[in-house]
TORPALUM-846956 format. One record per residue: x, y, z of N, C-alpha, C, O, CB in turn. Coordinates in pm, 1 decimal. Glycine has a CB too. Example, Ala and Ser with C-alpha at 12.3 -4.5 7.8 and 13.67 -1.06 7.14 Angstrom:
BEGIN
      n_x      n_y      n_z     ca_x     ca_y     ca_z      c_x      c_y      c_z      o_x      o_y      o_z     cb_x     cb_y     cb_z
   1319.0   -569.0    780.0   1230.0   -450.0    780.0   1320.0   -330.0    780.0   1423.6   -331.9    846.5   1130.8   -447.3    904.6
   1285.0   -225.0    708.0   1367.0   -106.0    714.0   1290.0      3.0    787.0   1340.9    113.8    803.9   1408.4    -59.8    572.5
This chain:
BEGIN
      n_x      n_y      n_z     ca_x     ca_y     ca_z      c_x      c_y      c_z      o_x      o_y      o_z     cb_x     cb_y     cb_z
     86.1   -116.5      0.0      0.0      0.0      0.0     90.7    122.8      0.0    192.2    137.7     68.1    -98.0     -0.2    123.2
     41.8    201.6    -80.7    133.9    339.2    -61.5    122.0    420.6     23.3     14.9    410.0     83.0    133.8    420.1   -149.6
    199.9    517.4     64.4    239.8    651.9    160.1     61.7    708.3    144.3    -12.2    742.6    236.6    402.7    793.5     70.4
     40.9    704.3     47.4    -61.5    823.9     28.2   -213.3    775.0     62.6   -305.1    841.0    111.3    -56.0    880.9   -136.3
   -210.6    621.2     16.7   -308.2    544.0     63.0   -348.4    509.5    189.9   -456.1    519.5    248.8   -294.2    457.5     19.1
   -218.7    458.3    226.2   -240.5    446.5    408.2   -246.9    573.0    493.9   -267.8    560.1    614.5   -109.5    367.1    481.8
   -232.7    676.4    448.2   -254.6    804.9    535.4   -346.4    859.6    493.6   -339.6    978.7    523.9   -158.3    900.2    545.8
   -496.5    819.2    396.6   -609.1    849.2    381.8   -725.4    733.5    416.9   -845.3    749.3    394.3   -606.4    895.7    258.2
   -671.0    625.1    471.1   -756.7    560.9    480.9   -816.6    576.4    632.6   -741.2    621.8    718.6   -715.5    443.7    434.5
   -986.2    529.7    676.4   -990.4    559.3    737.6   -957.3    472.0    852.0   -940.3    521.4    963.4  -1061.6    608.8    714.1
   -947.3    344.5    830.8   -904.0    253.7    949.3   -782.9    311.5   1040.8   -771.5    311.0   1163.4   -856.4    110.2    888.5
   -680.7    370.8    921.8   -547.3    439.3    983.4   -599.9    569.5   1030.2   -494.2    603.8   1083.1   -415.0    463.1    870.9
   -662.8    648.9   1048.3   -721.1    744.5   1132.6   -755.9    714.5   1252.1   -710.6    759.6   1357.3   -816.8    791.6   1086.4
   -856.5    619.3   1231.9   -929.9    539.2   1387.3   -845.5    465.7   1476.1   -880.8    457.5   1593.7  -1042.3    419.0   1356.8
   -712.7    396.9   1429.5   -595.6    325.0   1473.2   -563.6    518.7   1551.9   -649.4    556.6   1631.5   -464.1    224.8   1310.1
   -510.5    562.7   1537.8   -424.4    689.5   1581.1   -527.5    734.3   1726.8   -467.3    758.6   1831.4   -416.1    836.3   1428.2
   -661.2    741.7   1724.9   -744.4    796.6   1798.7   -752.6    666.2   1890.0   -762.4    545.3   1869.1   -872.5    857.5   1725.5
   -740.5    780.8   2043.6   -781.8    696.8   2181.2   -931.0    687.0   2180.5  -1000.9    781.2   2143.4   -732.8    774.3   2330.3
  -1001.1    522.4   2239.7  -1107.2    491.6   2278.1  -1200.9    576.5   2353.8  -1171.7    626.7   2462.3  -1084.3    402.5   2328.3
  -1333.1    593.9   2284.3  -1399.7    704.6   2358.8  -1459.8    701.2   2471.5  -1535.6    605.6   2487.9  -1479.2    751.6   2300.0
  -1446.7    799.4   2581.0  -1523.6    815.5   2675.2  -1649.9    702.0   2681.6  -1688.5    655.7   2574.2  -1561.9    952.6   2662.5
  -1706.7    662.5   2793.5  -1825.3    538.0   2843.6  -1972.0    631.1   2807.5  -2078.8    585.2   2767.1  -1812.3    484.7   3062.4
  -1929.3    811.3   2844.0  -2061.1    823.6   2816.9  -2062.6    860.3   2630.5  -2166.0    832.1   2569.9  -2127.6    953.7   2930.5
  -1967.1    910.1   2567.8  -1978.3    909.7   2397.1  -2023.6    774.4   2413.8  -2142.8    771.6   2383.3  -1825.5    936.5   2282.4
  -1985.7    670.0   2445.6  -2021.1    567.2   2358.3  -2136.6    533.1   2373.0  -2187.9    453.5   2294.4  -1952.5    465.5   2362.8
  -2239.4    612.8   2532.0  -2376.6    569.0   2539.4  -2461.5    632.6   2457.3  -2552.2    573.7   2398.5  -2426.8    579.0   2660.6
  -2429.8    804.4   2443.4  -2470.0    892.6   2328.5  -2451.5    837.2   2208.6  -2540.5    861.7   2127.1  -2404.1   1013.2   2324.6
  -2357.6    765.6   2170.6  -2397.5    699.3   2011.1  -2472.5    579.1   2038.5  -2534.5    556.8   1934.5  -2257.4    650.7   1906.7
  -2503.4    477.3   2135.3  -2567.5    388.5   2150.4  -2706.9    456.3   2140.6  -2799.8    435.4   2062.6  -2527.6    317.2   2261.8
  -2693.6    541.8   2240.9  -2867.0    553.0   2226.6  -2916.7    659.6   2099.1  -3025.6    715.9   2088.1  -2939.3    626.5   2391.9
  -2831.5    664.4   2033.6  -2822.1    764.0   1863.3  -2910.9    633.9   1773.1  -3028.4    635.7   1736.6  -2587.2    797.9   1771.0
  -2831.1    550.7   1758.7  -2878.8    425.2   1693.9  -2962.3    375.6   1761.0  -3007.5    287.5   1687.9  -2792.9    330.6   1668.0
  -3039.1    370.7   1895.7  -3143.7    347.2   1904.9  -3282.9    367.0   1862.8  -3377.9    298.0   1825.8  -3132.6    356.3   1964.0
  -3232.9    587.3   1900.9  -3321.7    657.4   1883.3  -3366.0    643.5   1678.9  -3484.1    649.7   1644.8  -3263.3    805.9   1958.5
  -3309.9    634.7   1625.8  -3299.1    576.4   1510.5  -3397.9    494.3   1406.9  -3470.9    502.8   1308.1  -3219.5    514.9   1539.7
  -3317.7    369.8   1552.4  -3406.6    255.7   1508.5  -3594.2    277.1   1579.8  -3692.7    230.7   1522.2  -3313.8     94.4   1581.0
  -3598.6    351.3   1702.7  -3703.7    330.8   1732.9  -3821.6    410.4   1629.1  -3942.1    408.1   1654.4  -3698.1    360.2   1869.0
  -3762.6    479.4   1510.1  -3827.5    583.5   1441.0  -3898.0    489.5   1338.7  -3986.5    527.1   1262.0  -3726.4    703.9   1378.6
  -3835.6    329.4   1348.5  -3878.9    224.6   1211.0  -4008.7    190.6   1325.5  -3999.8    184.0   1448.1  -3736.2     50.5   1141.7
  -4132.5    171.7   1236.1  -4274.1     97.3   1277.7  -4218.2    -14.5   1312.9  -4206.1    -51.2   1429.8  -4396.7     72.8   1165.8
  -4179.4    -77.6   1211.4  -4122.8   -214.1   1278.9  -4052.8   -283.1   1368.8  -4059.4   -403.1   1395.6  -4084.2   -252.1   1235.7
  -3985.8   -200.2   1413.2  -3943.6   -207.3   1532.5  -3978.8   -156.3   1639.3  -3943.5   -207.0   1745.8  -3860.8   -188.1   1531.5
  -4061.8    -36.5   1634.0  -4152.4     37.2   1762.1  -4215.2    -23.4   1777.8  -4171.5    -60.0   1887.0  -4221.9    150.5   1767.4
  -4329.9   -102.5   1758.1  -4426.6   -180.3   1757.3  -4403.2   -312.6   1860.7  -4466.4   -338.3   1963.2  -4446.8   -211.0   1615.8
  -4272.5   -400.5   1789.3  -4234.6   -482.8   1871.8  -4164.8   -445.7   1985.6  -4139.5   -540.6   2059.8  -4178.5   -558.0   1815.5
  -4123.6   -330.8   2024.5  -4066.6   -247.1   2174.4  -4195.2   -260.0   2272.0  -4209.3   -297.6   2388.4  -4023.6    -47.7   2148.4
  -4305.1   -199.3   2145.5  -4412.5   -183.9   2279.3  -4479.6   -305.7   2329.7  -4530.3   -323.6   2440.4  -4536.7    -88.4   2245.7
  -4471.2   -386.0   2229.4  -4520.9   -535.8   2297.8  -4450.7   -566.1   2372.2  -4499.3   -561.4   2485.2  -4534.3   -654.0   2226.5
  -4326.2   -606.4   2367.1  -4228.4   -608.1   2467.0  -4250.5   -554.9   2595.6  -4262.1   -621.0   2698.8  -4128.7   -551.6   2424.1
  -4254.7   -454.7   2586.6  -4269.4   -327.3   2725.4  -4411.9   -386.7   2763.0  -4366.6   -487.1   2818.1  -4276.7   -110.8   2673.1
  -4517.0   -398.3   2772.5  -4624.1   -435.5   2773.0  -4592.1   -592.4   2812.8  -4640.4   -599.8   2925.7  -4694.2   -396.8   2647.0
  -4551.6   -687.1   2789.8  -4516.4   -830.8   2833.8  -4403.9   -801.6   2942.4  -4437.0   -833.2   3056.7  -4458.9   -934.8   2699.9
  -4291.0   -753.1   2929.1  -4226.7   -720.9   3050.2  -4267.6   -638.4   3192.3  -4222.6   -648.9   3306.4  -4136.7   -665.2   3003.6
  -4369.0   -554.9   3136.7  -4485.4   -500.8   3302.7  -4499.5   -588.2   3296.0  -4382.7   -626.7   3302.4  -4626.3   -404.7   3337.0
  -4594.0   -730.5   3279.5  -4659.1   -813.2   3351.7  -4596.0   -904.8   3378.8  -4654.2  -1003.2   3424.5  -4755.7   -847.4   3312.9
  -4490.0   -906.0   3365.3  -4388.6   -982.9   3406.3  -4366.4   -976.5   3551.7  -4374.5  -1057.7   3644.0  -4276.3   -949.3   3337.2
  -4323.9   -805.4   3536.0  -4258.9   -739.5   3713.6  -4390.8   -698.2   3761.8  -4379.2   -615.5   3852.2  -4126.4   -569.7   3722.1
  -4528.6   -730.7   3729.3  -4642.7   -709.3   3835.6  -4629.2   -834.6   3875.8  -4593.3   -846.4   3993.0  -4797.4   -664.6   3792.5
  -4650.8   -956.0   3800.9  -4671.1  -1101.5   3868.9  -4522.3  -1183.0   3960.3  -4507.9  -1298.3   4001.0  -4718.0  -1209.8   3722.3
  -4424.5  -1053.3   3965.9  -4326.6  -1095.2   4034.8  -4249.3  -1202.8   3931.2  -4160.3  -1254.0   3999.0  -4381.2  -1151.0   4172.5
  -4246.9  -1246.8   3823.5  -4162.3  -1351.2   3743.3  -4014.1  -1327.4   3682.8  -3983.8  -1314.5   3564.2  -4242.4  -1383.9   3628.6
  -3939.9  -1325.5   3783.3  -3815.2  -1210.0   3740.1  -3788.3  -1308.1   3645.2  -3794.7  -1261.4   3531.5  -3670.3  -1153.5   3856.3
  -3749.4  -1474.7   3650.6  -3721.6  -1546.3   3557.0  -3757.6  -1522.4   3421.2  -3685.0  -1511.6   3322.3  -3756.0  -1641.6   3588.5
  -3900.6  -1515.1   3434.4  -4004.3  -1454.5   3244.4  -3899.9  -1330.1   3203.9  -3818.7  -1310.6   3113.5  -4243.2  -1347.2   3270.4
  -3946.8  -1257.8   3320.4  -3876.9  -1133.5   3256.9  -3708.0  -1131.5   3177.1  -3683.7  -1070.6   3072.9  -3871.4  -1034.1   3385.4
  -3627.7  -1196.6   3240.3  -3472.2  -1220.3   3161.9  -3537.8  -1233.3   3075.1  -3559.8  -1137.4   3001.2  -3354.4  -1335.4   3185.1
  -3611.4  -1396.9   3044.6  -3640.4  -1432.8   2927.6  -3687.0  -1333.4   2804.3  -3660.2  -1330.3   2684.1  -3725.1  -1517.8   2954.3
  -3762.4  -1260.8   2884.1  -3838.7  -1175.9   2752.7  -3760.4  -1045.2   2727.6  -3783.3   -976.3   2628.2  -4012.0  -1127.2   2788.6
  -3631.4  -1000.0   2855.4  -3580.5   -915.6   2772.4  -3482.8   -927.6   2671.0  -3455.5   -851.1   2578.5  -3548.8   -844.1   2831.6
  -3407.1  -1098.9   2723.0  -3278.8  -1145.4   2581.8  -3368.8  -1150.0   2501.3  -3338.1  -1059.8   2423.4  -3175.4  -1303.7   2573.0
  -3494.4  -1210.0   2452.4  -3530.5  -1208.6   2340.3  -3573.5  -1113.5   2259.2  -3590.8  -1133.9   2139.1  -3589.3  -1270.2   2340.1
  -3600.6   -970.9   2331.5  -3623.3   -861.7   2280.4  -3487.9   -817.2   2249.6  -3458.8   -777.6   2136.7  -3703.0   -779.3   2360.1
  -3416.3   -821.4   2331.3  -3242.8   -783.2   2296.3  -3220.2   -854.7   2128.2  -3230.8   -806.1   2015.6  -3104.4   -888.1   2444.6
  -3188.9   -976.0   2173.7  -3148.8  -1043.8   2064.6  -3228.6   -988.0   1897.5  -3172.4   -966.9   1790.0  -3184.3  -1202.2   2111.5
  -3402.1   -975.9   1940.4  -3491.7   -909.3   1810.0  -3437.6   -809.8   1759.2  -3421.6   -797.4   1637.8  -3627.8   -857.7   1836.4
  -3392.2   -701.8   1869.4  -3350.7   -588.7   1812.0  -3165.9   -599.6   1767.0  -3114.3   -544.6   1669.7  -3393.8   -467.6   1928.2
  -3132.6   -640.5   1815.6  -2987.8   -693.5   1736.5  -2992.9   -726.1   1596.2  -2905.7   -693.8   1515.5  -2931.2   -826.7   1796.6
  -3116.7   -803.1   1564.4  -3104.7   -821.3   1443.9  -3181.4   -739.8   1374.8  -3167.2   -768.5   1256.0  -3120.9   -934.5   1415.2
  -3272.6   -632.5   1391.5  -3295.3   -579.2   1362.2  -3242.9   -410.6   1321.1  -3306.6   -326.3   1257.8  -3352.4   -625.7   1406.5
  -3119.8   -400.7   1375.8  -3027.9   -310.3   1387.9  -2964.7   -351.1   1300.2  -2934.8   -261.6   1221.1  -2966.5   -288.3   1497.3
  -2916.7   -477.1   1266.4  -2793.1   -550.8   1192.7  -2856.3   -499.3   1058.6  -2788.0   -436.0    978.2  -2768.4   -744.2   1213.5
  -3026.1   -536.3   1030.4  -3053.5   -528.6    901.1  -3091.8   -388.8    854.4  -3105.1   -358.9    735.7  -3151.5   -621.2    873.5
  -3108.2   -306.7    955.6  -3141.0   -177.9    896.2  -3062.5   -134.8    844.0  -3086.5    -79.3    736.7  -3177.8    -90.9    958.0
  -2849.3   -143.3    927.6  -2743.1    -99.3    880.2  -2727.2   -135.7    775.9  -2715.5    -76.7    668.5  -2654.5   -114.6    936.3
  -2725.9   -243.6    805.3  -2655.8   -341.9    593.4  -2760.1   -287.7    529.6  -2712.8   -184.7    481.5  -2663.1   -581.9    545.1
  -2861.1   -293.0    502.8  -2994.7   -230.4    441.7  -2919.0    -49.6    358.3  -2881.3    -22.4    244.3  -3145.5   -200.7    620.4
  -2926.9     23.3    473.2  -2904.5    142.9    456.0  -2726.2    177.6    342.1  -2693.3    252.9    250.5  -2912.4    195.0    627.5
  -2667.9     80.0    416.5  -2516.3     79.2    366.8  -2504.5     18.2    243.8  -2422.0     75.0    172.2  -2419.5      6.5    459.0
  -2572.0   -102.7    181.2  -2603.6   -109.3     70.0  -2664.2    -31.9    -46.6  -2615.8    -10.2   -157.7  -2643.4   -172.8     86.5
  -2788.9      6.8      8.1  -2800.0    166.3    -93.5  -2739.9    239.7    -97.0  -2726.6    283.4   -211.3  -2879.1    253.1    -88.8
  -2650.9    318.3     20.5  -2506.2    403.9    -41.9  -2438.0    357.3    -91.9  -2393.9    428.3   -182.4  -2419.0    460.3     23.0
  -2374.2    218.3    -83.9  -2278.5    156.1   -190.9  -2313.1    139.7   -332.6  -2229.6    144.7   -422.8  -2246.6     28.9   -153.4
  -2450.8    118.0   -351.2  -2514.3     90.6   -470.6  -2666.3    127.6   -455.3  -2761.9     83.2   -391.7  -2491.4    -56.4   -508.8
  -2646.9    212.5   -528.8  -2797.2    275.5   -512.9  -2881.4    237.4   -643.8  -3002.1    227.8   -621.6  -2792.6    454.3   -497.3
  -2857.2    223.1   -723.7  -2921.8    104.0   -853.2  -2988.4    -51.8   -793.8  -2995.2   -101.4   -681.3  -2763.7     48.1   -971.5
  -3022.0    -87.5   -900.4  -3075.7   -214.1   -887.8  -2939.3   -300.6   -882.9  -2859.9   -282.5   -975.2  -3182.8   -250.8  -1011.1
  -2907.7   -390.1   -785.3  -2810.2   -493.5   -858.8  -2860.4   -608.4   -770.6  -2928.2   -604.0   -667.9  -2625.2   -461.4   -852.7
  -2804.1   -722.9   -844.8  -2887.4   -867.3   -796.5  -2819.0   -869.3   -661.2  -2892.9   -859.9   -563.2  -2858.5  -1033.0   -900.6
  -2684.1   -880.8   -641.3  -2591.7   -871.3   -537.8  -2610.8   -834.0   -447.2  -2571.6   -873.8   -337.5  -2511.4   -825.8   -549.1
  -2693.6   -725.1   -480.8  -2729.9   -610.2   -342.6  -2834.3   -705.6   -284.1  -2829.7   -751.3   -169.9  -2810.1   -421.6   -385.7
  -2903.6   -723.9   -350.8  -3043.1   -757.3   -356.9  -3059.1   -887.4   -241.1  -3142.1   -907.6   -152.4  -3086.5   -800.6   -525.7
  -2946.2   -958.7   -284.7  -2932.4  -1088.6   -215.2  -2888.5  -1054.4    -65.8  -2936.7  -1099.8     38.0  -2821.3  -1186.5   -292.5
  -2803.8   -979.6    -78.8  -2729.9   -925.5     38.5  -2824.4   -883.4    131.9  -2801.5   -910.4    249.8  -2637.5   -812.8      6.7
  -2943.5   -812.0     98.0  -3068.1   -768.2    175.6  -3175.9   -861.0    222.9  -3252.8   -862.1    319.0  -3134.6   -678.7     99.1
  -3148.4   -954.1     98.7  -3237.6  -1061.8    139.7  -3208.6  -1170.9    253.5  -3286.2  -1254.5    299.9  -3258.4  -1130.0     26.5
  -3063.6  -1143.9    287.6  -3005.5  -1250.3    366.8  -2979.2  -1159.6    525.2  -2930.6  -1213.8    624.5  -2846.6  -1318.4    279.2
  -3018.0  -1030.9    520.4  -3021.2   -943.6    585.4  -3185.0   -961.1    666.2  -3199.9   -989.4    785.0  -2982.0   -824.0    495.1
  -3277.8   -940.2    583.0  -3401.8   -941.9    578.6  -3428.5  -1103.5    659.9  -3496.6  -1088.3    761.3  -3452.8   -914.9    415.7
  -3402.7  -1198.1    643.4  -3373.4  -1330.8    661.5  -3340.5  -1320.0    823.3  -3431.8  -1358.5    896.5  -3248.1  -1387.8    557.1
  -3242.4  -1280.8    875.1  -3235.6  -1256.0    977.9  -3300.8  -1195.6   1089.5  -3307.0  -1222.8   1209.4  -3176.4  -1231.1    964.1
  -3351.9  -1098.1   1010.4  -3466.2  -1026.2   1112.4  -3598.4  -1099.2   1112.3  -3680.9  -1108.4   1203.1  -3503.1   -867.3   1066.5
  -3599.7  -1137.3   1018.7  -3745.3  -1215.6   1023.3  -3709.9  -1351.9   1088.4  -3790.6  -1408.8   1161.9  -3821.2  -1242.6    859.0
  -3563.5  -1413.3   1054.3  -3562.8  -1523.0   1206.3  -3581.4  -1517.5   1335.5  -3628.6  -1610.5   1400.9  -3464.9  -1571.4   1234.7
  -3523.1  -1339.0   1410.9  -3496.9  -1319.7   1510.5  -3660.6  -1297.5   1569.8  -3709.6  -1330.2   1677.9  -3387.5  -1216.7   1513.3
  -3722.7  -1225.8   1446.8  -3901.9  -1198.1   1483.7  -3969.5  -1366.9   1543.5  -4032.8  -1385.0   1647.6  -4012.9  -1139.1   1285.2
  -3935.9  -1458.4   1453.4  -4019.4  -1558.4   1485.3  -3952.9  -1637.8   1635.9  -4027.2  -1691.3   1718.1  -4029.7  -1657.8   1344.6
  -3826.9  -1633.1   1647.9  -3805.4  -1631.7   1766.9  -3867.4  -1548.5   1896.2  -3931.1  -1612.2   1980.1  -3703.1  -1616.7   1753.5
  -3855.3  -1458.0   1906.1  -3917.2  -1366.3   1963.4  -4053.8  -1356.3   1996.2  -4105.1  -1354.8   2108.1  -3892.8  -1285.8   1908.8
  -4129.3  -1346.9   1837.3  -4271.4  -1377.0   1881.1  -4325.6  -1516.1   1968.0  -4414.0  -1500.7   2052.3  -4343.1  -1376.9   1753.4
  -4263.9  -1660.5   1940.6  -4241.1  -1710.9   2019.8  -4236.3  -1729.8   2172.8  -4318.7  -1787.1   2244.0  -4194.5  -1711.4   1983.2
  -4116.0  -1665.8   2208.8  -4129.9  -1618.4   2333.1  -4208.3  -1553.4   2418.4  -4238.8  -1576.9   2535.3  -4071.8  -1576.6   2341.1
  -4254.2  -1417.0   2300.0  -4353.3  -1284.3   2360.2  -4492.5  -1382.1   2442.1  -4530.4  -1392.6   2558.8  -4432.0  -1154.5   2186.1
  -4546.7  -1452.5   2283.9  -4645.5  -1518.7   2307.9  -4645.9  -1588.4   2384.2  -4730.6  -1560.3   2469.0  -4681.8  -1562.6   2240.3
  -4553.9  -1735.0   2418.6  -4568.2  -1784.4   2542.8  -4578.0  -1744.8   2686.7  -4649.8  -1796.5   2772.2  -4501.0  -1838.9   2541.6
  -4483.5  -1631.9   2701.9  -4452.5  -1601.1   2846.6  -4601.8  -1481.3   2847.6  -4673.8  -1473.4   2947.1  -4253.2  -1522.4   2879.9
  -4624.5  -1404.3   2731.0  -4766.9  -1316.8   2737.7  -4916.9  -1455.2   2808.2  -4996.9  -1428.4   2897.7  -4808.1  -1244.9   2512.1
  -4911.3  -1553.3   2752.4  -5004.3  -1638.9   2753.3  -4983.1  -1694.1   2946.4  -5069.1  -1681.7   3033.6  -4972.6  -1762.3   2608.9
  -4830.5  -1758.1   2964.1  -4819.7  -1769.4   3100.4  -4878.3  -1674.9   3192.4  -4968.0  -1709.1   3269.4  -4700.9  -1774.5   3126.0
  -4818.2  -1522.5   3186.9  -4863.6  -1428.8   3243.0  -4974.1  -1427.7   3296.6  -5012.8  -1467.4   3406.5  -4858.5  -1354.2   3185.7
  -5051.1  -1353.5   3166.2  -5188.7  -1362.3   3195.0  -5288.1  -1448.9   3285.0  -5394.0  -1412.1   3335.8  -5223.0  -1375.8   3098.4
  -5218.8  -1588.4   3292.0  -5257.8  -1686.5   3338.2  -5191.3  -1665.4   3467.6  -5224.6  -1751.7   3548.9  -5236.2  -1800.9   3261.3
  -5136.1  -1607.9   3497.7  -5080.5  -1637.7   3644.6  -5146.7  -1506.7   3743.4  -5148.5  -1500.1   3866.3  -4883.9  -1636.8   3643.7
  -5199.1  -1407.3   3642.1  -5221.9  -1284.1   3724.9  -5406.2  -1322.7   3674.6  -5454.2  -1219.6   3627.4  -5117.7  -1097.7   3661.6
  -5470.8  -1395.6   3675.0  -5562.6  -1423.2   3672.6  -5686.1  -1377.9   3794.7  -5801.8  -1418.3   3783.3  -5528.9  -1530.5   3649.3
């Protein structure tokens, strides 16, 4: 690689710079949250969530509750994963290309695995719930 290459790239920029502060890194965490919470598709499944996790901590089930927040964790992981690649693919290629296409689809694939997982969960421990605060 040449002189001129490696001193424009940006990996060699980010190599030079010290690790940021705990709270920058919560301000960009909750950047990409605030973000993601702006997609329907993902607000929607927050509020079910939030809504199954109260009745979680009314019926005292701290156990349900882990459960239902890794699986909301994990939903939105992949749902973050696919918005990025999603978004970063149309700046790379903003045309039609099959490549892309696939790339989204295997993107898309994921979130819709992590959904049926999830819904899964929501539903069972929503169904327990209910049943326990009867």
């Amino acid at each position: 690689m040449s002189e001129a290459q490696s001193s424009s790239t940006p990996s060699g920029d980010r190599a030079k710079k010290k690790p940021g502060s705990p709270w920058r890194k919560a301000r960009v965490i909750s950047m990409g949250l605030w973000q993601a919470a702006h997609d329907l598709n993902v607000a929607y499944k927050m509020v079910v969530s939030a809504v199954v996790l109260v009745l979680a901590a009314v019926a005292w089930r701290w156990l349900d509750l882990a459960v239902i927040a890794v699986a909301t964790g994990l939903l939105l992981t992949t749902e973050l994963f696919n918005t990025a690649l999603e978004a970063l693919c149309d700046f790379v290629q903003p045309d039609f290309d099959e490549r892309i296409g696939a790339v989204k689809d295997v993107a898309a694939a994921s979130a819709g695995t992590g959904t049926v997982a999830w819904l899964a969960v929501v539903v069972i421990e929503a169904v327990r719930l209910v049943w326990v605060l009867r």
